[in-house]
Each structure stands twice: as structure tokens, then as C-alpha cells.
C-alpha positions as CSV (number, residue, x, y, z in Angstrom):
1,X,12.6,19.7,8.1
2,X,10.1,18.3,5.5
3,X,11.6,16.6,2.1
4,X,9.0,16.3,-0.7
5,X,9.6,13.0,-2.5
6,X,7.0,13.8,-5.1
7,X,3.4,14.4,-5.8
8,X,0.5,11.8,-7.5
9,X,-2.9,13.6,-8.7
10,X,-5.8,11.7,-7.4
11,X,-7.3,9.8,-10.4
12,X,-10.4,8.1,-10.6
13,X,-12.0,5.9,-7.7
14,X,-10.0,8.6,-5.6
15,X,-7.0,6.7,-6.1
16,X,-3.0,7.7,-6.2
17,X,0.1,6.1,-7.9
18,X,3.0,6.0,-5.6
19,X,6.1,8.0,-6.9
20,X,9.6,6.2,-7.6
21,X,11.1,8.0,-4.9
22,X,8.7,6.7,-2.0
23,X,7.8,3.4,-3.3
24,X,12.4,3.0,-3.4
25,X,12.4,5.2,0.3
26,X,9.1,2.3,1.5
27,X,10.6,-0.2,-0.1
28,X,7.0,-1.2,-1.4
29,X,6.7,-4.2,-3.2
30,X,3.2,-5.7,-5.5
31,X,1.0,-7.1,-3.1
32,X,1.8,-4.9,0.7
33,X,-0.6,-3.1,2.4
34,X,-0.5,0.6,2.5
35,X,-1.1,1.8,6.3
36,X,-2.7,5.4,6.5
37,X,-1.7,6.4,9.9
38,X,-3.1,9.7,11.6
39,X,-0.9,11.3,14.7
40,X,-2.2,13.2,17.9
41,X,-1.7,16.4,15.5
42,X,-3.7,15.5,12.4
43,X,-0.5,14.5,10.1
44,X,-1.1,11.7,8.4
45,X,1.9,9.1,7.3
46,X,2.2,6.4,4.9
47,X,3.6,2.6,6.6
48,X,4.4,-0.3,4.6
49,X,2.8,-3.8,6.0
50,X,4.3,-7.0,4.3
51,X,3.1,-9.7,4.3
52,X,5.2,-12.7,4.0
């Protein structure tokens, strides 16, 4: 079952602000990299890469 977390509109230069909710669920801090990922079925996911 899917949860939505939020929603960010897609401001200029195409980019997005990360929601409360997913930056607390990703644990994202200033500074990690993003990951886009794209499964066999065309969903695509958001990873967190930090870098120590």
C-alpha cells in the first residue's frame, strides 16, 4: 500500500524542495546526495548517499 508523505511543485531550474516528512523518514542531512533510482517496472525511488 502506497503512503503519500507529501508533494513539492517543481520550481525553477526543474528543481523540488524535500517535504518534512521525507527529509525526517530519509534522514537527509545538508550536504547528501539524492539517488534517483528506476526499477525493472519504471517506479522510480528516492536513496539517501552520505557521505562521511
Amino acid at each position: 500500500m502506497e503512503k503519500v508523505l507529501g508533494t513539492s511543485k517543481v520550481g525553477p531550474k526543474y528543481r523540488i524542495t524535500l517535504v518534512k516528512p521525507v527529509q525526517t523518514k530519509l534522514k537527509v542531512k545538508i550536504g547528501d546526495l539524492v539517488v534517483f533510482v528506476e526499477d525493472e517496472k519504471g517506479n522510480i525511488f528516492l536513496k539517501v548517499s552520505k557521505f562521511t
